[in-house]
C-alpha positions in Angstrom: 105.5 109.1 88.7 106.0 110.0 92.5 104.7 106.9 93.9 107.0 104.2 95.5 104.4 101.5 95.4 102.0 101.8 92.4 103.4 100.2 89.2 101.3 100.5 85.8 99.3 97.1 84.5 98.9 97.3 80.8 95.9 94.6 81.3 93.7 96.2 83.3 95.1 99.6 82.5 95.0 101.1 86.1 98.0 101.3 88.7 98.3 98.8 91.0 99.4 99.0 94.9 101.7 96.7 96.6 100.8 97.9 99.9 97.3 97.5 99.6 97.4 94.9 96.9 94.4 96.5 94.4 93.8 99.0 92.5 95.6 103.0 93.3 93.4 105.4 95.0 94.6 108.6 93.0 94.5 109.0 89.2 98.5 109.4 89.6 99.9 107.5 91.8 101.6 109.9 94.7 102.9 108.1 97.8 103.5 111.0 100.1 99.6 112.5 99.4 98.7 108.8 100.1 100.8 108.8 103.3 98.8 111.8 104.3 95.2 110.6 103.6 95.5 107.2 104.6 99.0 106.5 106.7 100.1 103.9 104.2 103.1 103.4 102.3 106.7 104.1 102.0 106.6 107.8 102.9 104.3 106.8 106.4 107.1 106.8 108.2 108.8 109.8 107.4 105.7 112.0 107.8 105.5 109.9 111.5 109.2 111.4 112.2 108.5 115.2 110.6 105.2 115.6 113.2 107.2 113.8 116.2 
C-alpha cells in the first residue's frame, strides 16, 4: 500500500483515514495522489517544499 494514513478495517471492509477520520477517497489508498487532489496528509508538505 503507498498510503501513510489509510489502514484496512476488516469490519466494514474499506480503508480508513486518520487525517480525515472516514472512509479513503481512492480504491487504494495513495497518499501522495491524495496530497495532490486534496492537500491533505503526510506527503502535503513535501509537495509544498518541491513547488516552493
Amino acid at each position: 500500500m503507498s498510503c501513510k494514513c489509510a489502514e484496512f478495517d476488516e469490519d466494514t471492509g474499506r480503508y480508513v483515514c486518520e487525517v480525515s477520520g472516514s472512509g479513503c477517497m481512492y480504491f487504494i489508498p495513495d497518499s501522495k495522489q491524495c496530497a495532490k487532489d486534496y492537500g491533505e496528509g503526510p506527503d502535503a508538505c513535501e509537495e509544498e517544499e518541491d513547488e516552493g
